[in-house]
VOBA-1610 file (N, C-alpha, C; in pm, whole numbers, padded with zeros to 5 digits, always signed):
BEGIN
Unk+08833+08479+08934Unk+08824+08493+09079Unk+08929+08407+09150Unk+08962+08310+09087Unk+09053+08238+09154Unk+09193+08241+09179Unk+09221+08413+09041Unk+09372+08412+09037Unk+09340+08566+09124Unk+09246+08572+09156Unk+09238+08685+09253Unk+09256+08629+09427Unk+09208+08522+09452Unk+09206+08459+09547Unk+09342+08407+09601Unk+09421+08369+09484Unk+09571+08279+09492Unk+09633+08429+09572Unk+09635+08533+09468Unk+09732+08669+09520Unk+09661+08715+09625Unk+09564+08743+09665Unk+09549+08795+09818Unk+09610+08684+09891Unk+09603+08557+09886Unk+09672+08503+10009Unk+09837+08481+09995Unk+09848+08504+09841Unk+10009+08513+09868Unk+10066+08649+09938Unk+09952+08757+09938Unk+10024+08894+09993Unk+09986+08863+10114Unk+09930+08807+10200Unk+09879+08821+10347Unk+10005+08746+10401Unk+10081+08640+10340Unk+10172+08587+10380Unk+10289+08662+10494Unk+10259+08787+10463Unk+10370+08907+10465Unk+10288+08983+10610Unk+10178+08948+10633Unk+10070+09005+10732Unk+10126+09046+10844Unk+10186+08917+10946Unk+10234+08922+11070Unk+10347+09030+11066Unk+10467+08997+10956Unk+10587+09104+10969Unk+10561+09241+10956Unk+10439+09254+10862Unk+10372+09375+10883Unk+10383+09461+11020Unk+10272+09381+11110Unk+10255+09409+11233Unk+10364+09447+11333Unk+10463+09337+11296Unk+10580+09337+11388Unk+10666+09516+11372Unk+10676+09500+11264Unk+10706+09649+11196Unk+10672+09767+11273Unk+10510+09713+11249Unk+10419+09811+11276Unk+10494+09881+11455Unk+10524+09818+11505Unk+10536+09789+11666Unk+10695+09869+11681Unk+10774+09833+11551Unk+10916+09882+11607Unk+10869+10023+11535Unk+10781+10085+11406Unk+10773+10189+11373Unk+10737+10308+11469Unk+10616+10284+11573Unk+10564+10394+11618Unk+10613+10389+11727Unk+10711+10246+11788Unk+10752+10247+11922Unk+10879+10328+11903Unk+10970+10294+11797Unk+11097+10425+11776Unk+11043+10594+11772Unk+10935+10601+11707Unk+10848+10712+11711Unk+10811+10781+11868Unk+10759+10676+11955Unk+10716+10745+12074Unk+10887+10758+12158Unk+10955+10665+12141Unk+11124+10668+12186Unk+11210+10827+12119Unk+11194+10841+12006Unk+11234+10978+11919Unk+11160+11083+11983Unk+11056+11113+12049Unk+11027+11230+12120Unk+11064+11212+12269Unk+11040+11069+12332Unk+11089+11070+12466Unk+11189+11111+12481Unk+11321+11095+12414Unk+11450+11060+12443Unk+11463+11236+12413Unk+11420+11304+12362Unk+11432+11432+12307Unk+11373+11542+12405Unk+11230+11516+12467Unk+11194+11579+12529Unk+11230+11562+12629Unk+11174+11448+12682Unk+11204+11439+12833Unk+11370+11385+12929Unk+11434+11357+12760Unk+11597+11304+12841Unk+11655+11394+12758Unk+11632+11440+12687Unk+11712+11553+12643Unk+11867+11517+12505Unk+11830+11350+12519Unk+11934+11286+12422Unk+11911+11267+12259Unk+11965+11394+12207Unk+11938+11470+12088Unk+12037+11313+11924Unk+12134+11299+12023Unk+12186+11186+11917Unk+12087+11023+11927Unk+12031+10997+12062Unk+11985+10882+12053Unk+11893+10875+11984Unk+11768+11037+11990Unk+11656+11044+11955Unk+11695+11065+11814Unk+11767+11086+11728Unk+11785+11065+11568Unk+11775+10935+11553Unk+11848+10868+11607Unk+11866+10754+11558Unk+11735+10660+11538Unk+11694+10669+11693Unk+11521+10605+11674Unk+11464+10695+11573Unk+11469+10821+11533Unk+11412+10838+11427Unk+11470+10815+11276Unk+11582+10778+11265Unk+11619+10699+11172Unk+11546+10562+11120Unk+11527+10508+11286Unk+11515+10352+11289Unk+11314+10378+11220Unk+11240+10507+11280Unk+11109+10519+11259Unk+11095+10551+11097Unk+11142+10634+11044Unk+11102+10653+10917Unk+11133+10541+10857Unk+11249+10444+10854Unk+11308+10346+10778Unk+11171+10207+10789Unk+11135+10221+10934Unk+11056+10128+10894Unk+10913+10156+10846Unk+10873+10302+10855Unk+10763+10364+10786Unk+10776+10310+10677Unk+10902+10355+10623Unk+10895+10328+10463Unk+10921+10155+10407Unk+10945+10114+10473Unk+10948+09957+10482Unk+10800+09919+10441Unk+10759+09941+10559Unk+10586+09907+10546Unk+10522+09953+10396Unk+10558+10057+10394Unk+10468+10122+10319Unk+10476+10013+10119Unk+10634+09971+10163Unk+10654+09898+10061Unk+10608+09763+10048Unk+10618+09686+10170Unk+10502+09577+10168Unk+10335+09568+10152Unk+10306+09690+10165Unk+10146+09703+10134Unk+10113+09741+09986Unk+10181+09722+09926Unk+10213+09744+09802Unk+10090+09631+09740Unk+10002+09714+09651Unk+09862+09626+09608Unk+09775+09563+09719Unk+09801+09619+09869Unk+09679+09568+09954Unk+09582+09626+09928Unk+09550+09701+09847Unk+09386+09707+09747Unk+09293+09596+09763Unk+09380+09482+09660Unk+09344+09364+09594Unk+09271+09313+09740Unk+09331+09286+09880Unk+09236+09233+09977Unk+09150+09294+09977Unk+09112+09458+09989Unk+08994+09501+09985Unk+08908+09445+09906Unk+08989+09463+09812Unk+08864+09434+09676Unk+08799+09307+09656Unk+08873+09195+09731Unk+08834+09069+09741Unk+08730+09056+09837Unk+08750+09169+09964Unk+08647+09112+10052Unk+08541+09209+10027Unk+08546+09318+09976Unk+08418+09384+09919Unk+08322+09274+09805Unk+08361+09227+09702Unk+08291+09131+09652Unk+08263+09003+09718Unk+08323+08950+09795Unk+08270+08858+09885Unk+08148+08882+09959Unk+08140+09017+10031Unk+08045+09074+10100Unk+07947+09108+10043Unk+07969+09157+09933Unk+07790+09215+09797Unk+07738+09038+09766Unk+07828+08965+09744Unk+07781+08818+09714Unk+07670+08763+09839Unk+07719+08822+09880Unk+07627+08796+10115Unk+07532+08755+10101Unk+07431+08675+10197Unk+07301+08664+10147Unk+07268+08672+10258Unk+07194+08807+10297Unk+07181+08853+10424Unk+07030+08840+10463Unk+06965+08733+10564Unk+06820+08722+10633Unk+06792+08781+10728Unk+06829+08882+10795Unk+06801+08964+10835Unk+06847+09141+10828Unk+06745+09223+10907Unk+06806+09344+10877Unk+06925+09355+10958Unk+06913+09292+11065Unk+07083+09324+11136Unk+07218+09272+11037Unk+07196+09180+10961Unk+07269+09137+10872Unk+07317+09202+10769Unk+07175+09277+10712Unk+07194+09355+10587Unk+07240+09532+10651Unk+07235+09529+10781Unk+07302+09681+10860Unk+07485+09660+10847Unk+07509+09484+10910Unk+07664+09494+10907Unk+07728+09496+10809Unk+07638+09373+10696Unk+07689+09419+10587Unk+07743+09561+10499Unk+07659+09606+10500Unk+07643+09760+10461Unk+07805+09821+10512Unk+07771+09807+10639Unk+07924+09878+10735Unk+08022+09842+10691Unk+08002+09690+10672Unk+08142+09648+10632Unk+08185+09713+10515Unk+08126+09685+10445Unk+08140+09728+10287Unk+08209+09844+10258Unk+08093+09937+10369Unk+08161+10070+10354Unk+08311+10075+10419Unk+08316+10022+10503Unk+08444+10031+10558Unk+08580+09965+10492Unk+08524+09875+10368Unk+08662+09815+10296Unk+08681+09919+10199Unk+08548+10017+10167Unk+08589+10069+10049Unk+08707+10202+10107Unk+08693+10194+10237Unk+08773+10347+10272Unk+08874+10300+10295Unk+08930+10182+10296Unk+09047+10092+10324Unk+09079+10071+10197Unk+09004+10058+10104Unk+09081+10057+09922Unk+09145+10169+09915Unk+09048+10266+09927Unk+09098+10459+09917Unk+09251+10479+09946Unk+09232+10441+10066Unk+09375+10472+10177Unk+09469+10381+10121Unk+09462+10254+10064Unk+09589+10172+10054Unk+09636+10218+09857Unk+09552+10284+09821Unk+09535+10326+09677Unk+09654+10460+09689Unk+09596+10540+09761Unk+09659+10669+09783Unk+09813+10623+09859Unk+09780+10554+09925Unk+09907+10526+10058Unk+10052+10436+09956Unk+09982+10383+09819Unk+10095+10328+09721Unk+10126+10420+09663Unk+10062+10507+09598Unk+10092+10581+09511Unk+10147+10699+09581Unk+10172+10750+09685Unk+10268+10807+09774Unk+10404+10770+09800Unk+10390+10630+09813Unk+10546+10528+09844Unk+10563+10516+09701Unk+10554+10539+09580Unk+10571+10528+09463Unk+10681+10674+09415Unk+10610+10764+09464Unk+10606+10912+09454Unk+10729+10968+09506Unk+10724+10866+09659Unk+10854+10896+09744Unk+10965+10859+09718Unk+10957+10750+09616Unk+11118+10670+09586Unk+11107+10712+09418Unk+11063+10791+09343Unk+11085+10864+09268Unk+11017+10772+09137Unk+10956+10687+09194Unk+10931+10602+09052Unk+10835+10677+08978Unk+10775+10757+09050Unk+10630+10864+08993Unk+10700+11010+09037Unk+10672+11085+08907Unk+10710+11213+08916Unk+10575+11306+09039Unk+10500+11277+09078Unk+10408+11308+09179Unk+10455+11377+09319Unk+10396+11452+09383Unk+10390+11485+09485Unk+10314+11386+09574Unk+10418+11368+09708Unk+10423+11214+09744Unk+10290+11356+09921Unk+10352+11477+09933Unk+10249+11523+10037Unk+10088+11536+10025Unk+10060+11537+09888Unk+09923+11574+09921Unk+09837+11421+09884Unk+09918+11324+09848Unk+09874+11142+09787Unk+09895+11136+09950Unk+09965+11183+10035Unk+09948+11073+10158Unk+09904+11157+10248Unk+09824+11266+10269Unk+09719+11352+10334Unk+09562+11248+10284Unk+09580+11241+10120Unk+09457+11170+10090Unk+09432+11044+10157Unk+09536+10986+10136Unk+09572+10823+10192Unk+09517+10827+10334Unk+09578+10902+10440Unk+09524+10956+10571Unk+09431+10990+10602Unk+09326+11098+10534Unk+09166+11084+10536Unk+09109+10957+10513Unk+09146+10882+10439Unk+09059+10751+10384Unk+09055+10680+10526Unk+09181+10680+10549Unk+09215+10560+10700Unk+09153+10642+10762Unk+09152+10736+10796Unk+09069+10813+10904Unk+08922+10753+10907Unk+08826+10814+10810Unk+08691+10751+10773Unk+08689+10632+10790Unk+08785+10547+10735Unk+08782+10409+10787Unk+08761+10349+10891Unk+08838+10409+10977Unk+08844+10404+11119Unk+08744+10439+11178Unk+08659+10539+11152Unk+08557+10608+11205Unk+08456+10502+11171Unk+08438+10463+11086Unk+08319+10365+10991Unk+08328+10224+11108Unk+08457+10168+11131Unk+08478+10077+11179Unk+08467+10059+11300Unk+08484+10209+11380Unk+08450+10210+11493Unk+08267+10212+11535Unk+08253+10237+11458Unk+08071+10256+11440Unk+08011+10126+11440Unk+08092+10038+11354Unk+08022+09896+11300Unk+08070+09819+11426Unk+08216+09832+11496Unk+08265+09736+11592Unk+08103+09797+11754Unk+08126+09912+11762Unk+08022+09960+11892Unk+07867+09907+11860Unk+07808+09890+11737Unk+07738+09862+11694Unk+07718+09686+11724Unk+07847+09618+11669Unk+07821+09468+11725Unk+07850+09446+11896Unk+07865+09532+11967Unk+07891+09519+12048Unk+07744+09514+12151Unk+07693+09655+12111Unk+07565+09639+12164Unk+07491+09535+12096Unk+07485+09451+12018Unk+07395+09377+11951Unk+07413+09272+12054Unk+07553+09238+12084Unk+07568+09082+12123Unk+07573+09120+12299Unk+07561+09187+12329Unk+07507+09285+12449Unk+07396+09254+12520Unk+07293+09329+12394Unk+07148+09305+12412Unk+07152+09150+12454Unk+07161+09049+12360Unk+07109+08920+12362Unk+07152+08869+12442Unk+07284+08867+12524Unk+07339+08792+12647Unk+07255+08872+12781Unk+07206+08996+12780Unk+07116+08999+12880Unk+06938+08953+12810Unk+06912+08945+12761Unk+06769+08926+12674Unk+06757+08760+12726Unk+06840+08705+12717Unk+06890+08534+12702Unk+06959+08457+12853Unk+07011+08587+12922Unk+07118+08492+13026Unk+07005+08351+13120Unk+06918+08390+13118Unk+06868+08299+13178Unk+06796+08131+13102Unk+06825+08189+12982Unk+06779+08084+12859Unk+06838+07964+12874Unk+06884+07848+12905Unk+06949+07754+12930Unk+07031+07672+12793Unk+06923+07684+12727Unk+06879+07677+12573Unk+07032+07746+12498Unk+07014+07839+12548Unk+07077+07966+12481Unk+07271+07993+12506Unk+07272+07904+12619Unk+07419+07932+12655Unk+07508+07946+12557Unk+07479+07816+12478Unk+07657+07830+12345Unk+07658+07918+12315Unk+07528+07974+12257Unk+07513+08108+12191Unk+07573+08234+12242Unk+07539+08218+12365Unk+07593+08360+12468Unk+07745+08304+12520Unk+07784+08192+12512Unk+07958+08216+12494Unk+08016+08225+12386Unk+07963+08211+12260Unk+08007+08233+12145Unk+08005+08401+12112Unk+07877+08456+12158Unk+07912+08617+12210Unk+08009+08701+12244Unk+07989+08634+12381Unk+08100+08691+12474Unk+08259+08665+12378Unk+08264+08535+12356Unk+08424+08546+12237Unk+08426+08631+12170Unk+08317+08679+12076Unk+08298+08745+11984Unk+08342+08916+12081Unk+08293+08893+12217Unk+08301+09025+12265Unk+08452+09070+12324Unk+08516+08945+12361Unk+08644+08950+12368Unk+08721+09075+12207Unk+08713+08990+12155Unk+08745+09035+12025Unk+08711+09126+11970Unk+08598+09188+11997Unk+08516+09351+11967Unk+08637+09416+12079Unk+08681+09402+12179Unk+08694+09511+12294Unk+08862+09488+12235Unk+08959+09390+12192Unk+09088+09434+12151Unk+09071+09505+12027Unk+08979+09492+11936Unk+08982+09552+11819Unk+08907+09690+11875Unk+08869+09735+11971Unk+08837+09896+12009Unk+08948+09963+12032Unk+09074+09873+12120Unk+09172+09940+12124Unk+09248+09965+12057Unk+09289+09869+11968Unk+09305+09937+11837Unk+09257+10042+11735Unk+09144+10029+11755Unk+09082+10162+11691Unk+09122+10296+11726Unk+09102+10308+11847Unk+09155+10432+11941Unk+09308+10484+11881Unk+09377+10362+11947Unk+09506+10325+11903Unk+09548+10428+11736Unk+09478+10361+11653Unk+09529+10430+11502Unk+09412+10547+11488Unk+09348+10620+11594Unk+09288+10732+11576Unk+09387+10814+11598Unk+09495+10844+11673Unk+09595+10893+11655Unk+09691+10970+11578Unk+09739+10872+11484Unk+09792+10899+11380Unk+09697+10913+11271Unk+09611+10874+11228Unk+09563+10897+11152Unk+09433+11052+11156Unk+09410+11079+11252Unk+09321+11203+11287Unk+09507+11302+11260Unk+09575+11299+11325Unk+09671+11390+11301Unk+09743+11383+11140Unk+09728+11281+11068Unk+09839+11267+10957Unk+09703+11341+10842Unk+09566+11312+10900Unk+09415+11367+10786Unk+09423+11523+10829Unk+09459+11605+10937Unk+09450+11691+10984Unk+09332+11739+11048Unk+09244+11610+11055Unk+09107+11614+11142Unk+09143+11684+11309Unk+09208+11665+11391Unk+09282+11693+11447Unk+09309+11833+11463Unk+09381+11875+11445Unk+09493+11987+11438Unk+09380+12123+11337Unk+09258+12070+11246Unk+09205+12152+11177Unk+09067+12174+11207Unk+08998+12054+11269Unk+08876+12067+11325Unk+08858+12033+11447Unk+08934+11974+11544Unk+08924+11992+11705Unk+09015+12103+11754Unk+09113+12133+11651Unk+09207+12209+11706Unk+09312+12169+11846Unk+09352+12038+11821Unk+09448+11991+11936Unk+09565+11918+11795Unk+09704+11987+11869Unk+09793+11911+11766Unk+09897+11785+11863Unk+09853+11658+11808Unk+09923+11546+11891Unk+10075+11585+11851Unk+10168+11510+11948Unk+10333+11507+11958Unk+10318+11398+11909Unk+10422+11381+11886Unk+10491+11228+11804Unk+10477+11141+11948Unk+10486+11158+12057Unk+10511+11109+12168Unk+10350+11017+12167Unk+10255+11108+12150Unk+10126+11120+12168Unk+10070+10980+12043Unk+10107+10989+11921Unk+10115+10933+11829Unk+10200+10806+11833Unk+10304+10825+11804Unk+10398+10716+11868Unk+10305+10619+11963Unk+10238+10643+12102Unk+10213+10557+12182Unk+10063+10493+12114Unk+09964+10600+12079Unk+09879+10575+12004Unk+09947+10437+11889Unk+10038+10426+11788Unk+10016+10363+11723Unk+10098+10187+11745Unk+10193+10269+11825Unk+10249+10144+11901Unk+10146+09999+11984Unk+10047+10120+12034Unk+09941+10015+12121Unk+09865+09920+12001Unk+09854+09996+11896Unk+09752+09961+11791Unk+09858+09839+11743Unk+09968+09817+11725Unk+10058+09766+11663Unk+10067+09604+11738Unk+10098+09663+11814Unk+10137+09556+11948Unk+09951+09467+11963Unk+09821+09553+11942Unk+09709+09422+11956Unk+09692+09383+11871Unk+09764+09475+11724Unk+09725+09376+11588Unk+09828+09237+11594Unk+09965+09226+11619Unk+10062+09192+11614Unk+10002+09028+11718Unk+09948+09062+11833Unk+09876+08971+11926Unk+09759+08880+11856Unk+09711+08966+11767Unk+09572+08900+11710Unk+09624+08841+11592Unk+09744+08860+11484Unk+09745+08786+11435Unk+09870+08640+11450Unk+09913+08677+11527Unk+10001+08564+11619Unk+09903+08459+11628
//
């Protein structure tokens, strides 16, 4: 466990540039349809899409074995020793929600593997899979984040008058700070990821623009990028 522990934090090292990435990827992305649609500048908009796939594929190479965090914080979490049922509800969520985050970063390597030829594989239908996982993920996560939200909800009105009770209900409210940037993010990578799973385009029947996407993942980019600053 401990040489499992050393390598997740030597790969998180890499976390923030992640993010930063994350921010020039979908922001060249929403720039590659602006500049195309609405300005009509057919050489600029290559280029930002030069600049977007390059750092797609950038990323995709630094997440290389982000499994291993899943897998670290899934056994951390079964280890839990949960005294209540609200405890043993988040737990649960969580859990489920790292395992759809293993899925996706499983599929999402073995795609970037596929793509630079190291695997004779078809790199389209490994990163459709990769894209459902994050999808569910997302969905799971959005469930568990609305879920703590009303919890710590309830108790700051149940309590506001408790005197007793204050730390508790500003330690909440932080907590609620932090539920409401991590919603926008959620939203944020529903985006791309409902369009890249084809949830989207196959069962609502609406197909996002890159424009649409682009801004979607840019926003997501830019509060992860904030939160881990």
């Amino acid at each position: 466990m401990q040489t499992l522990d050393s390598t997740v934090k030597w790969f998180n090292k890499t976390e923030g540039r992640d993010k930063i990435c994350k921010v020039m990827q979908y922001g060249s992305r929403f720039l590659m349809w602006h500049l195309k649609v609405n300005r009509g500048n057919e050489q600029l908009s290559n280029q930002f899409k030069n600049l977007f796939q390059s750092t797609r594929d950038a990323r995709k190479l630094f997440r290389l074995a982000k499994s291993l965090n899943e897998l670290q914080t899934i056994i951390d979490k079964v280890g839990q020793n949960c005294k209540t049922p609200q405890e043993q509800i988040a737990r649960g969520l969580n859990i489920l929600t790292r395992i759809w985050f293993l899925l996706y970063w499983v599929y999402d390597n073995l795609s970037v593997l596929s793509s630079i030829k190291f695997t004779t594989s078809d790199p389209k239908p490994l990163q459709k899979k990769a894209m459902t996982f994050w999808f569910i993920a997302i969905i799971t996560n959005l469930i568990d984040t609305v879920r703590q939200l009303i919890v710590n909800l309830q108790y700051i009105q149940q309590n506001k008058t408790n005197q007793s009770a204050q730390q508790q209900i500003n330690n909440k409210q932080q907590q609620n700070r932090v539920l409401y940037l991590n919603l926008i993010k959620i939203f944020g990578d529903l985006m791309p990821a409902g369009q890249g799973s084809e949830f989207f385009p196959k069962v609502l029947k609406i197909n996002l623009n890159d424009g649409v996407i682009g801004l979607g993942g840019l926003i997501s980019g830019a509060v992860a990028a904030y939160q881990a600053y």
